[in-house]
C-alpha positions as CSV (number, residue, x, y, z in Angstrom):
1,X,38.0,-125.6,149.6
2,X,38.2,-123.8,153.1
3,X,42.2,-122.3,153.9
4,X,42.7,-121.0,157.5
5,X,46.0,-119.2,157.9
6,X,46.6,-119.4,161.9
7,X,49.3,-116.5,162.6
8,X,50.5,-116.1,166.3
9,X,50.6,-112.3,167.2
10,X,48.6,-109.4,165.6
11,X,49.4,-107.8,162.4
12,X,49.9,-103.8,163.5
13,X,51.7,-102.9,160.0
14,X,49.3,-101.2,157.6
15,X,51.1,-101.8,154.5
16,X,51.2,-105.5,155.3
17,X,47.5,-105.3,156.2
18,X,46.9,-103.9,152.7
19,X,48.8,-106.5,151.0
20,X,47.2,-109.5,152.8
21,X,43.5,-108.1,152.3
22,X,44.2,-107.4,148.2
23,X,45.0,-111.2,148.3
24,X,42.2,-112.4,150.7
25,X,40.1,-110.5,148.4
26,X,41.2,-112.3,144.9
27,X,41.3,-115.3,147.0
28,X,37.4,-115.4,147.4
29,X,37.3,-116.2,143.6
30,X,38.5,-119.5,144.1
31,X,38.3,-120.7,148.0
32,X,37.1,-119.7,151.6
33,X,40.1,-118.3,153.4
34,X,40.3,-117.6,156.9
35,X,43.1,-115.5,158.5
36,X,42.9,-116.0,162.5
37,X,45.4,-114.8,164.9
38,X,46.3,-116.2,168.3
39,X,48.0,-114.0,170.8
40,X,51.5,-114.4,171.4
41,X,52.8,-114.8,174.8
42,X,54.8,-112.2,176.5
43,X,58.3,-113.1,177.3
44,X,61.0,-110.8,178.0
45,X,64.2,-110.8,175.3
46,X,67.0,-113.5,177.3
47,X,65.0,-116.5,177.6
48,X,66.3,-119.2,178.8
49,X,65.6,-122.8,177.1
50,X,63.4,-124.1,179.0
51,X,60.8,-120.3,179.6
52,X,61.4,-120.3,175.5
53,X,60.2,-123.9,175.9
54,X,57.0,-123.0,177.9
55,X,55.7,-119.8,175.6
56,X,56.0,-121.9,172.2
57,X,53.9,-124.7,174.4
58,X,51.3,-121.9,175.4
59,X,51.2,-120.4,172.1
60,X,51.0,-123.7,170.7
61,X,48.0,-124.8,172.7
62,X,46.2,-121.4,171.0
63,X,47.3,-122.7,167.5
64,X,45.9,-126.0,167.9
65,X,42.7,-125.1,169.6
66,X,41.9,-123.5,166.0
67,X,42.4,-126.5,164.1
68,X,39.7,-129.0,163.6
69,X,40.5,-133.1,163.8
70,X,39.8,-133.0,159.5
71,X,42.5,-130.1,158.4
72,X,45.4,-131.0,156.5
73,X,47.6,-128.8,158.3
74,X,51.1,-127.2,156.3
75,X,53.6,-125.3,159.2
76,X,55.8,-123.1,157.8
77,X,59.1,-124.2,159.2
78,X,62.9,-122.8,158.8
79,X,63.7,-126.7,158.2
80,X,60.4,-127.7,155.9
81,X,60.8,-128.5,152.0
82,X,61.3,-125.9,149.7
83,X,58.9,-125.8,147.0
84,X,58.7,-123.9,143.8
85,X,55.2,-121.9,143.3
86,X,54.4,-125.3,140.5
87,X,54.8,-127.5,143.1
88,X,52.7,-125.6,145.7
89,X,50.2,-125.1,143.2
90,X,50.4,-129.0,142.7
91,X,50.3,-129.9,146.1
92,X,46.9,-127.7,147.0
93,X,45.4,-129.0,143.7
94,X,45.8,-132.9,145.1
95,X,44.6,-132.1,148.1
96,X,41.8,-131.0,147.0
97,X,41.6,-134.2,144.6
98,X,41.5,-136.4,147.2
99,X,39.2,-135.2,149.2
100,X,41.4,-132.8,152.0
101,X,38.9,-129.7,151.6
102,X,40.1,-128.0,154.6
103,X,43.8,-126.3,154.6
104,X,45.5,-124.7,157.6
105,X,48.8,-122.9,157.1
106,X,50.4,-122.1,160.5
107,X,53.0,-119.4,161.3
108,X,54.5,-119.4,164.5
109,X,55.8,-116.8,166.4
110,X,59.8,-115.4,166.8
111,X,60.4,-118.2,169.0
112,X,59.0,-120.4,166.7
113,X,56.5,-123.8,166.5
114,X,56.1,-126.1,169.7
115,X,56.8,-130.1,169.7
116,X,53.2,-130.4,170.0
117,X,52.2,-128.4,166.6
118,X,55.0,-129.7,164.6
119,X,53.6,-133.6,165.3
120,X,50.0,-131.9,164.2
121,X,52.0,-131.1,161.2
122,X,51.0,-132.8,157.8
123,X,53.8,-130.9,155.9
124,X,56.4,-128.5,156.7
125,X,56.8,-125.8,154.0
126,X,60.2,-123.7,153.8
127,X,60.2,-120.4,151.9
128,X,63.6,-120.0,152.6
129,X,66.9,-120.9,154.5
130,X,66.4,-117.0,156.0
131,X,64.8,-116.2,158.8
132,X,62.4,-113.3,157.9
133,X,59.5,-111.7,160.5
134,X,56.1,-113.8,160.8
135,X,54.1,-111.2,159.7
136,X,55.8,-110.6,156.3
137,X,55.8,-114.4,155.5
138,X,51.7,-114.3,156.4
139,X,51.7,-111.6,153.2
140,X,54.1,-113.6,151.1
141,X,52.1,-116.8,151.9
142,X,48.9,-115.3,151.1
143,X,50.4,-114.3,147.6
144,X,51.8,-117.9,146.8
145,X,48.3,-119.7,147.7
146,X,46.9,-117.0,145.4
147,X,49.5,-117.9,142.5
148,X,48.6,-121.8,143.3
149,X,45.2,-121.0,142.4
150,X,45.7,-119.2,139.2
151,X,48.2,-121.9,138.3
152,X,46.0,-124.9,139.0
153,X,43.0,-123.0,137.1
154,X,45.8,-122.3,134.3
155,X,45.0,-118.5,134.9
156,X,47.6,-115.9,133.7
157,X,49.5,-114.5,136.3
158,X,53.1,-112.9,135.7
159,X,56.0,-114.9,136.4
């Protein structure tokens, strides 16, 4: 199975560097992963709709340049399904049943996914009613496709 994880922005943080690498690492056990970044477009802090409009559309066109016409993509969205780690684990293990070898996971920026990623969308995954920054959610990602793994392979991994 090959898993892209398409971020928009780079990762500068070293401790989350650390944590997505020791993850990518265990991951190599059991998939190919792939972490690619996009740049983020630079926009000053009061937007206005329609210039917040035009830099998820620009960052948008990045993210979808990365994604072949075969990946089942999964966006991370504020408004996607909420899943526990069994039913993540569960939906990665029928993908892979039925014949969907190729995962991307997509993180948008802080303004969010454009219109046009969202209809790329195959699923839209929630961690959480909270807003939290798109490079911590890359390292809690990371961890819960890990988790999926050692759940699907009945692997013991602490609860």
């Amino acid at each position: 199975m090959k898993i892209q994880i398409i971020t928009v922005g780079k990762l500068k943080e070293k401790y989350l560097k650390q944590g997505i690498a020791e993850y990518t690492k265990r991951l190599g056990a059991y998939c190919n992963i792939e972490e690619i970044e996009v740049p983020d477009e630079k926009a000053p802090e009061n937007l206005s709709e329609a210039d917040m409009q035009i830099v998820k559309q620009k960052e948008g066109e990045r993210i979808l340049s990365k994604i072949a016409a075969d990946t089942h993509v999964i966006t991370l969205e504020i408004n996607g399904k909420q899943l526990t780690s069994e039913q993540l684990a569960k939906e990665i293990d029928k993908l892979a049943t039925y014949g969907k070898s190729k995962i991307a996971f997509v993180i948008g920026g802080s303004l969010g996914l454009s219109d046009e990623v969202l209809k790329r969308s195959d699923f839209g995954l929630s961690f959480s009613k909270m807003t939290f920054p798109h490079q911590l959610m890359k390292l809690v990602l990371v961890e819960q496709v890990y988790r999926s793994f050692r759940i699907n392979r009945n692997e013991p991994y602490h609860k």
